[in-house]
N, C-alpha and C positions, 0 to 999 in steps of 0.2 A: 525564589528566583522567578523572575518573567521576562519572558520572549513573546511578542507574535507570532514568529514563524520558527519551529525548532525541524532543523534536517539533519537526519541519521547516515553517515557513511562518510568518512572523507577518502574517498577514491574521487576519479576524474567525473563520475557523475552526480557526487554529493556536491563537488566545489562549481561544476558548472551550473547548476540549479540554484547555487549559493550567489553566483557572481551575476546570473542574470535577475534574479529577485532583486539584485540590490541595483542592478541599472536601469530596472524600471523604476526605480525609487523607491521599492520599500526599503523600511527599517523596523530594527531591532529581530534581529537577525541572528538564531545560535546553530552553529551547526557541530555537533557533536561525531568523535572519532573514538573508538573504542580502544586504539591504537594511537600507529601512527598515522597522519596523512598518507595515504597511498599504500599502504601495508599490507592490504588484501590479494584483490587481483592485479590492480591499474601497474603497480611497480615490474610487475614481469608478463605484462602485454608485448605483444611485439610491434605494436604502433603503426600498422598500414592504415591509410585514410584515403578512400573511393570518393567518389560524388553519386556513381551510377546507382540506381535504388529501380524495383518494379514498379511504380508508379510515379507522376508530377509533383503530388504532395511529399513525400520520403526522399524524392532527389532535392527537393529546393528544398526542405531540412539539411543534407550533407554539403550541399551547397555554401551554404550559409554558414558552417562549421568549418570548410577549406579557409574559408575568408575571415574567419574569427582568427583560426591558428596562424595564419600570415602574418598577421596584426600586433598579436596578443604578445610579442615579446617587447615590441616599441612600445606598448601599454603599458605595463606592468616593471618593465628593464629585467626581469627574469629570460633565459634561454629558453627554449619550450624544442627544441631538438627540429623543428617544422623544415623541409626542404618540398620542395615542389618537381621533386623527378621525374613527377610523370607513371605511365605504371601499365605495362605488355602483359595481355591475358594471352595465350595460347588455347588451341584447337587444334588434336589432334584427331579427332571423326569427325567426320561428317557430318552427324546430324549436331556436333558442338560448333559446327562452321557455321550452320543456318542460325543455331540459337545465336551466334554472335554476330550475323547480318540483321538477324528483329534488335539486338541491344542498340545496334549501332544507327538504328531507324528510328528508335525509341529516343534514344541519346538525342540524336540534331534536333528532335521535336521537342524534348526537354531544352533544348538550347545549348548542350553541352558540347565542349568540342572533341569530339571523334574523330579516329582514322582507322580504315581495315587495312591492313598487311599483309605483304604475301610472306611467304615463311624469311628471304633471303632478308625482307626488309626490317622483320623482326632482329634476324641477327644483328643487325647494322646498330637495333639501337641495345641489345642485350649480346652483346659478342662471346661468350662463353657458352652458348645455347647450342642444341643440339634438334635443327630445323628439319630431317632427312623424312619424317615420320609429322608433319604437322599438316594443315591445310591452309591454315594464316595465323591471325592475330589480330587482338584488337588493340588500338592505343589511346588513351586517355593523356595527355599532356600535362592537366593540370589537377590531376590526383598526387599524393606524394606520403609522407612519412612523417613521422616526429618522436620524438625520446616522452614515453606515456607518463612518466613519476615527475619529469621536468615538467611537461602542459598541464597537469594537475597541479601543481605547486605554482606555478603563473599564473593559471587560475585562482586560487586560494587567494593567493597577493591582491589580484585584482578586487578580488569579495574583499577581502580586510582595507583594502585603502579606499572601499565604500562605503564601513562600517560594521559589515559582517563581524562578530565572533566566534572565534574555532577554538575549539576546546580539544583539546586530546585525552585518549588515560579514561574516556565518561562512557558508559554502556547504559543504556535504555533498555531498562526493566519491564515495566509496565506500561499502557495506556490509560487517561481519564476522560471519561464521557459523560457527557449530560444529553437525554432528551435528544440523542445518538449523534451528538455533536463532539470534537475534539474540545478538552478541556485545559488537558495538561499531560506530562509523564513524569513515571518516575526514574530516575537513574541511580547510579550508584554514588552520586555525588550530592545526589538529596533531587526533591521534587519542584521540576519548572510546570509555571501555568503559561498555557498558549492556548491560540487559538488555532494553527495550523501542523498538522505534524507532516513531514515528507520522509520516507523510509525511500532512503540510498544506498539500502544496505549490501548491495552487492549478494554475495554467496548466502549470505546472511539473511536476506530479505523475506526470505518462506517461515523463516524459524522466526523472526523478529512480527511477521503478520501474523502466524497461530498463537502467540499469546496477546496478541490485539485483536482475536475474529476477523484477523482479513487474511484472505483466500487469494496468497502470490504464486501461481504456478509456475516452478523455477526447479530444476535441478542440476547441479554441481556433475562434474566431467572431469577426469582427465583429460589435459590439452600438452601436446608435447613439441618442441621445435630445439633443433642444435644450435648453436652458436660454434662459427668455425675460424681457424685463423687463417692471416691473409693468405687470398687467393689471386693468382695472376689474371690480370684482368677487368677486375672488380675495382670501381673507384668509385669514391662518393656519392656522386649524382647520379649513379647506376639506376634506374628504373628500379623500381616494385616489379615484380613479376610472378604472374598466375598461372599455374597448369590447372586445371579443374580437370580432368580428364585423368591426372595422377593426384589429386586432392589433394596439392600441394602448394607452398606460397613460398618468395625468396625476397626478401631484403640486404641491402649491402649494411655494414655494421663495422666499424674499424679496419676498412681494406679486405673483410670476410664477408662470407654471406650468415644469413639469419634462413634456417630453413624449415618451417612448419607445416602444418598441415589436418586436417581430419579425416582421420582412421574412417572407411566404412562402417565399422563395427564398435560403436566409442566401449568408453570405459567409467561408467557412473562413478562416481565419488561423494562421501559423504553420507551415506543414508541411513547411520544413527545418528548424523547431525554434526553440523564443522565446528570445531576446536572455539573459545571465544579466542583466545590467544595464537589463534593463527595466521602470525603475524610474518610478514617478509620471510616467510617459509616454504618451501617446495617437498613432492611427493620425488617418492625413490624415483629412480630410472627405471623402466619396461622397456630394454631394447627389442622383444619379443612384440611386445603393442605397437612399436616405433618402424618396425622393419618392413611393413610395405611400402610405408611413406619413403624409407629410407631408399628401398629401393628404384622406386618410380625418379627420385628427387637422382638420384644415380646418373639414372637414362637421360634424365633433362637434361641435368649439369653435368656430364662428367668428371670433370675435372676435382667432383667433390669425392673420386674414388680415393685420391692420390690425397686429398688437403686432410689438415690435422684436422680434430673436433675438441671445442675446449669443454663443450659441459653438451649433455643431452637434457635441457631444462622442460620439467613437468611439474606447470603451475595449473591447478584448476580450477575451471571458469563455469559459469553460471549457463545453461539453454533454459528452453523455453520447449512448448508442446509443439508451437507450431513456427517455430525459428527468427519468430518478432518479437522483438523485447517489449519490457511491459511499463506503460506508461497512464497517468489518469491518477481519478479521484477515485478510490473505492468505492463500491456499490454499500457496502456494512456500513462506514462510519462518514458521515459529512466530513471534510474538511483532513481526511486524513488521502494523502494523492501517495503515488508511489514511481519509482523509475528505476528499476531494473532488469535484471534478464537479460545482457545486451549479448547473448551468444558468440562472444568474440571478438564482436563488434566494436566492442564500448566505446575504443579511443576513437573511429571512427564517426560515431554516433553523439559522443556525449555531450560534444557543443551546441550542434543543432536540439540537439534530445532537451538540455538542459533552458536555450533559449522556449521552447515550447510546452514545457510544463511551467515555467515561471507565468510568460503570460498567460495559460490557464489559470491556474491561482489567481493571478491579479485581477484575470478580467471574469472570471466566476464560470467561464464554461471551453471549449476546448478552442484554439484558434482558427482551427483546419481541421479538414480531414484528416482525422487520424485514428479511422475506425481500426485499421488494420493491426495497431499498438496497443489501442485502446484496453486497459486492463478488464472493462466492463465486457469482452471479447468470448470470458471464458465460462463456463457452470461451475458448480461445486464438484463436479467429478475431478474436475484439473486439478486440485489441489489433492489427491489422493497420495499418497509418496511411493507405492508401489506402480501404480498407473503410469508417475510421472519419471521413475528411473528405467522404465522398457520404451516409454518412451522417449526420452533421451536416447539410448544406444544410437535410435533409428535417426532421429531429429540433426544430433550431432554427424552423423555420416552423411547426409545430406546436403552439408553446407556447400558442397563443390560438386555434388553427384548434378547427374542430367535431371533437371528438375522439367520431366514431361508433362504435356499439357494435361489436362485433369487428372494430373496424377494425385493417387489416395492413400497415403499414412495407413500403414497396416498394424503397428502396433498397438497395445489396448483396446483390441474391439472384437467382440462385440461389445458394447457397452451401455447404447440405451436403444429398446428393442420394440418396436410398432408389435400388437397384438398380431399383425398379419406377418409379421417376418418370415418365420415358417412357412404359410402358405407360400408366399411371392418366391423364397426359395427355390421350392422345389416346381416350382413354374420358369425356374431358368433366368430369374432377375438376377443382376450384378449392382452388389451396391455399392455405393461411397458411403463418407462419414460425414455428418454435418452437425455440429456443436454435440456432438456424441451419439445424435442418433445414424442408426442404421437406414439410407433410402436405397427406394430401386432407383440406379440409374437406367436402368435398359432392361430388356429381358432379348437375351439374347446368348452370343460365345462371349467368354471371358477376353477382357479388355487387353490387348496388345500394347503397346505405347509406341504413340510414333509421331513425326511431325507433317505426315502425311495424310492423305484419306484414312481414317480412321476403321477397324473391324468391323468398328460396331454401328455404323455406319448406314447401311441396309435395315437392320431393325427399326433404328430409330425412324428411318423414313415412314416404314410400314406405321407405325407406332401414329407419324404425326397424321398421315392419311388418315386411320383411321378414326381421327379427332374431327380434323376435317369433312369427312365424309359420312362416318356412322357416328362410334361413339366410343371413348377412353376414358380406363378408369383408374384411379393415381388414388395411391397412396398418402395422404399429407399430413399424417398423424403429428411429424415433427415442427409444422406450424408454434411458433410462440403465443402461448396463451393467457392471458390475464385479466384475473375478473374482478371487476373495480366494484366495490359494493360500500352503502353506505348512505346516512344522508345527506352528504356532500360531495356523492359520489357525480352527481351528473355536472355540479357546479367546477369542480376540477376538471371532467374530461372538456366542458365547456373553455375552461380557459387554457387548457394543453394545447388542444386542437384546434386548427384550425379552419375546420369549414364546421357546420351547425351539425349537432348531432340528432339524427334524427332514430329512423327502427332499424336501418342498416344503413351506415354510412361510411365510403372512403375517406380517410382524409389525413392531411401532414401533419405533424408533431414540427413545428418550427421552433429556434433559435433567436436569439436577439437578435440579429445578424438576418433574419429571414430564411437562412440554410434549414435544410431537412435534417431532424433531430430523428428523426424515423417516418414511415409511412404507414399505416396501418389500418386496419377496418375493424368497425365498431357495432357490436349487437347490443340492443338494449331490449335485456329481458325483464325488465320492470322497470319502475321508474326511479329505484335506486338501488339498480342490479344490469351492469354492463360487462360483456367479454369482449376482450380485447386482441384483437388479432396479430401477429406481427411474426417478421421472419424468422426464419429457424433460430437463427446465431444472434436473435436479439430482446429475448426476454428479459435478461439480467440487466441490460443498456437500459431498454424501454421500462423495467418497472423502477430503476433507481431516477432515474429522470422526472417517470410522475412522484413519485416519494420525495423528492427534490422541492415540487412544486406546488406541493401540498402545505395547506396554512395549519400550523400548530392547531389551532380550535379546530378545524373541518374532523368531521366525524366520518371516517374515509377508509376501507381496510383496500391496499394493494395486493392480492395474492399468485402468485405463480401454480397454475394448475393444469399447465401444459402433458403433464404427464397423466392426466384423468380422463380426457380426451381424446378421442381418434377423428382424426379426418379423414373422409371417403368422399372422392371429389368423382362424378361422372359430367363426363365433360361430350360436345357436339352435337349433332343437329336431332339422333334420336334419342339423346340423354331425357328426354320428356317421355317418349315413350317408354324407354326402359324405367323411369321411374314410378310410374302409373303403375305398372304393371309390379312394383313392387313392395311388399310391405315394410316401411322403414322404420317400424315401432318407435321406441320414443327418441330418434334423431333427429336433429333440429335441423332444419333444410334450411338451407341460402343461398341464392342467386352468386354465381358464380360466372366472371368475365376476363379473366387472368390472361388468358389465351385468345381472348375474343369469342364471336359466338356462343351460343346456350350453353348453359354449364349450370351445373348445381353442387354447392357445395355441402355433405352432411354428421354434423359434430354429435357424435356418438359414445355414449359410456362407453372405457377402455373392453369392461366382461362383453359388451354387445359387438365390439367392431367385427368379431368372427363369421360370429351368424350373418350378421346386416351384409357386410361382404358374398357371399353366400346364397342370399338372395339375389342379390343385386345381376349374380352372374347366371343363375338359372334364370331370371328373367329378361336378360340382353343376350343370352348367346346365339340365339338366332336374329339376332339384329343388327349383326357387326360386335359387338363389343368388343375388346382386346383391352390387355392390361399394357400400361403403360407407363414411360419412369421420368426423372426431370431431365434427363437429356430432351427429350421432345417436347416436355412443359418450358422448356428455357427456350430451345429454338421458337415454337410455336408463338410465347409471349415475345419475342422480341420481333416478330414478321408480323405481329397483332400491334407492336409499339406500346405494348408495355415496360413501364421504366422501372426498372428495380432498385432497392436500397442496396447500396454499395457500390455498383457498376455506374450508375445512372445518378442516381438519389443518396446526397451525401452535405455534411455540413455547411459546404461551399458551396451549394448549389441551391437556387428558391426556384419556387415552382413558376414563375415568369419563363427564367433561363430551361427551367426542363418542359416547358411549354403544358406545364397541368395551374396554371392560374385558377382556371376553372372550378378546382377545386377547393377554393379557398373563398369563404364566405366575403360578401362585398365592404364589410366594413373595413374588414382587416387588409386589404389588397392595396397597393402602394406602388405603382405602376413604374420601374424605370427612367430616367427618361431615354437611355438608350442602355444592353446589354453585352455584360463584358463576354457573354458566351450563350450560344444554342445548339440544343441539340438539335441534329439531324438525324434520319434514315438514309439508309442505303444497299441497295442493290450491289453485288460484283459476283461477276462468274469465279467457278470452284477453280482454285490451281491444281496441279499435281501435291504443295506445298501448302497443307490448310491455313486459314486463317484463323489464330484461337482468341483472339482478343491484346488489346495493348499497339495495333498496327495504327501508324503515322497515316492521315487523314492529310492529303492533299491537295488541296485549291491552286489550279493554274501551276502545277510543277511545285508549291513549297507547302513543307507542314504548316499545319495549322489546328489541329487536337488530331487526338487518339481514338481509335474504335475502343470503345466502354463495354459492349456487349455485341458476341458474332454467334451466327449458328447457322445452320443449311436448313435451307426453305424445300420443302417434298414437293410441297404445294406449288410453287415459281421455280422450280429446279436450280437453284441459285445459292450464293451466299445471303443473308441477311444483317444486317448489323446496326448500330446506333453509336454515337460518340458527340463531345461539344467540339463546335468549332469555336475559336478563341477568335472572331471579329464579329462586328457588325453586320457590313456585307457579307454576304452569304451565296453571292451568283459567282457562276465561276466554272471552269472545268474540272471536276474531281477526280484522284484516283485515291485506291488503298495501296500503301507499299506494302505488301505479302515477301519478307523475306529476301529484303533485296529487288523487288520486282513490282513495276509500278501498273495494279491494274485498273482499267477503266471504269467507272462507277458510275453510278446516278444516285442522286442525292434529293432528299424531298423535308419538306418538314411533314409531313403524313405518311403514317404506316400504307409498307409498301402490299398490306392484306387488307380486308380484301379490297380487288382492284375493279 
């Protein structure tokens, strides 16, 4: 048998990938079900469908999925269960009030229509609700619901009356690879050759990538929600309705409600591996695991003390490490992409999700930003199964919890550990986690959470001053590192890259598209021996990219050697003295400009980072020196106007628009003739209410982009920040909306340091 394209899973995210493959035009087209259509997760999803998402790219995906499911039953003439209710999040603290004044700032800059409520107004449109104990609400109009096994099955239709073939009853055994490309698989029905395989496997999807070498970081939960009979009150077009605050959710469901939630504390499932026959089947009852949710869901609704309950249904669902589902081409095999993990999510997600992988496939690279999904996201730690069910517990109790601003994921870690860990320790550093390693954020008191002036707050100042003014010294071991060697080595990074590679060179990794495929800086330690720099969370991205782009014949090895490496960066204006005066044995010194002003950056065998550190500090402690962590490297580079990958620097963005042209050698440069967006700088005074990033960018009273990157300037007493404006014109009166609160800004295309 042969296919082009063979996709694994008929749940709603196998058929959506099915039905948008085949409306870009492709064919021959198999999508294989182990089962039945829908038999996994999808059939006992409870079907809530949001638009609202933490960034521009992820909302106009859900976006576009509201308006698919509208559609899709005059499409296809299947039912798909879709009403447009609309959908009341509630706020019962305070600081759940502010978070849903920044959503609802975020919302009208996304374009989305919102409204805030006060608690009475909530009642008005959720009349069963129990407001005495709230502070408002948010309302979304045009969010709504749909019956999840009917929109998968509408979908299906639509794939088949494209041409699609769905097969049921067929389980994919193996993978075939040539020359690390998709070949074919095998299944139980004998072996197809293809050229593209998609793993939609749902729960499935971890167990079905280890015996193909691909690393899906996923694990399986218990997920629990009632189904109750009619309650007085409750009709039809009843609102979706959210408590996050009791991490709970309510849907109306034949005159009852539908009432679920996630446990603070989940409950792994699965981890000697799910059933293949676990089909349209549910886990026992845990009214014990059930019983906070039950009780909070109480308090909201009363009325659910008194109503009957017909089932306590516990289907389980698939997380993720970091609670975005996993979408992309594998880094291991060409041509093999994947789409799951959707944390709950799925019905919400899988139209948009589904549109978005198809034209990756078709058009050979991703459409948008979607670094955030991006499967290429994670290490080989992720894939651990022990790692991944403690993580889980945490991951899954989250979904509703107060997600505070840099707040850090405590389980699994420690996990990948800088030679200085230890020391910086016990020197009072507090660290985060970043693609598994351990940094200092601060050295200072342990991190409070809040959405005000921060604890930690006065360190950091101290921290950047001293950058400023003497000298800081950072930890940067967990830098991505990759050392291109070969005799074709300089002729690929030549055609990666886009400015000229010289003995140290900045420069962008671009896109067909001219988007930033990453950013990165480049040593050339011989003439066919280069290390490759790039950000923490993007070694795996960055080396399957150049691997990507490598020609069969070139004689080219990519290696990830980021863990042999330590980085010791001294940074400011007597970072020259303090160097002099030190012996760096065989560390390899680099000019270093991150932050702006003098800086040296020094790449040091892992055995030597101890010592070399060591030195470094007997010979600056009387010159200022002080240790220092990336809270003050972040602030410091964004009041320097340096633009980072992710916040700044993303596939949708060329270096015209992020205003680093500059960068990019003159042949390849290809000038606009006008841009659909630029970034700015900008100045605004501290509120009582910090500003952490994601706040509405306003020209003359109306949004017009987001702040990308904020932090507090020591140096200007001030906030700092950067974000794209989405016009041409760019004069105008500015302010930032901080939570509700419109403040007065100044706005420059040049960094506001120094002045």
């Amino acid at each position: 048998m042969k296919a082009r394209i063979v996709i694994a899973g008929g749940g709603i995210v196998g058929a959506s990938v099915a039905y948008h493959l085949a409306k870009l035009g492709m064919r021959d087209i198999v999508l294989l079900e182990q089962g039945k259509l829908t038999c996994g997760t999808t059939w006992h999803a409870a079907g809530l469908v949001g638009q609202m998402r933490p960034n521009r790219s992820m909302t106009r995906m859900s976006q576009y999925g509201i308006g698919l499911y509208s559609t899709l039953e005059h499409e296809t003439g299947l039912a798909t269960g879709w009403r447009q209710c609309g959908s009341v999040n509630v706020a019962r603290s305070p600081e759940r009030w502010i978070v849903f004044q920044r959503q609802a700032a975020m919302a009208r800059s996304f374009g989305i229509e919102v409204e805030l409520l006060s608690p009475r107004e909530a009642l008005e449109k959720w009349p069963i609700l129990r407001i005495d104990d709230l502070q408002g609400a948010l309302w979304f109009p045009a969010d709504g619901k749909a019956n999840p096994a009917d929109l998968a099955q509408s979908l299906a239709k639509g794939a088949r009356n494209l041409g699609v073939k769905i097969q049921e009853g067929v389980r994919v055994a193996d993978l075939k690879t040539r020359n690390g490309f998709v070949t074919g698989i095998q299944t139980t029905a004998g072996d197809v050759e293809c050229e593209i395989f998609v793993n939609c496997a749902g729960q499935w999807a971890r167990a079905l990538g280890e015996r193909h070498g691909i690393a899906v970081p996923l694990h399986s939960a218990e997920h629990f929600y009632i189904v109750t009979e009619p309650i007085a009150g409750v009709y039809p077009m009843l609102p979706v309705m959210r408590d996050p605050d009791g991490f709970i959710y309510f849907k109306e469901e034949v005159g009852g409600l539908v009432m679920g939630g996630f446990e603070p504390v989940a409950k792994p499932w699965g981890m000697e591996g799910i059933p293949d026959k676990f089909e349209f089947e549910l886990l026992p009852e845990d009214w014990d695991q059930f019983q906070p949710l039950m009780e909070a869901a109480i308090h909201r609704v009363p009325a659910l003390e008194t109503a009957g309950v017909k089932m306590l249904l516990n289907g389980p669902e698939s997380f993720t490490p970091d609670g975005n589902f996993i979408l992309g081409e594998a880094p291991e095999v060409r041509n093999y992409f994947v789409a799951a993990g959707f944390n709950s999510a799925g019905i919400a997600n899988a139209g948009g999700a589904g549109k978005l992988l198809a034209e990756w496939i078709a058009g050979g690279e991703a459409p948008m930003d979607l670094f955030e999904v991006d499967i290429r996201r994670f290490g080989a730690f992720a894939a651990d199964a022990k790692w991944l069910r403690d993580r889980t517990v945490e991951t899954l109790g989250l979904h509703y919890a107060m997600r505070w601003p840099r707040h850090e994921l405590e389980s699994g870690r420690p996990q990948r550990l800088s030679p200085l860990y230890s020391t910086l320790k016990a020197k009072g550093a507090q660290f985060g986690s970043k693609f598994g390693w351990e940094r200092a954020n601060y050295f200072g008191p342990k991190m409070e959470y809040t959405l005000g002036r921060p604890n930690w707050l006065p360190a950091m100042i101290e921290e950047q001053l001293a950058v400023r003014n003497a000298a800081g010294i950072f930890d940067q071991t967990s830098f991505g590192k990759l050392r291109v060697r070969g005799r074709a080595a300089a002729a690929l990074l030549d055609r990666v890259c886009a400015n000229r590679i010289g003995k140290l060179t900045y420069t962008a990794i671009l896109n067909r598209k001219g988007g930033y495929e990453s950013d990165v800086t480049v040593q050339r330690w011989a003439d066919d021996d280069f290390l490759l720099i790039t950000g923490s969370a993007q070694p795996v991205r960055d080396r399957a990219w150049l691997l990507r782009n490598k020609k069969s014949e070139e004689d080219v090895m990519v290696d990830d050697v980021s863990a042999e490496w330590a980085v010791i960066s001294v940074l400011g204006p007597r970072s020259k003295d303090i160097l002099e005066r030190t012996d760096i044995g065989s560390a390899r010194p680099q000019p270093a400009s991150y932050v702006g002003g003098p800086g040296t950056e020094l790449y040091v065998p892992i055995a030597e980072a101890r010592g070399l550190y060591e030195r470094i500090w007997g010979a600056g402690k009387e010159l200022g020196l002080k240790d220092c962590g990336y809270y003050a490297l972040d602030a410091l580079r964004i009041e320097a106007g340096r633009r980072a990958f992710g916040p700044e620097l993303s596939p949708d963005c060329t270096p015209y628009e992020a205003g680093l042209a500059f960068t990019v050698r003159p042949e390849l440069r290809r000038a606009p003739e006008k841009l659909a967006k630029r970034i700015l700088m900008f100045t605004f005074p501290a509120t009582d209410i910090f500003a952490w990033g994601g706040e509405p960018i306003l020209r003359n009273g109306r949004p017009i982009g987001e702040l990308s990157s904020v932090g507090y300037s020591a140096t200007l007493g001030c906030m700092v920040g950067m974000g794209f404006v989405y016009a041409e014109d760019i004069s105008g009166r500015y302010e930032i909306e901080v939570s509700g609160r419109n403040v007065p800004a100044e706005a420059s295309l040049k960094a506001p340091w120094p002045r």
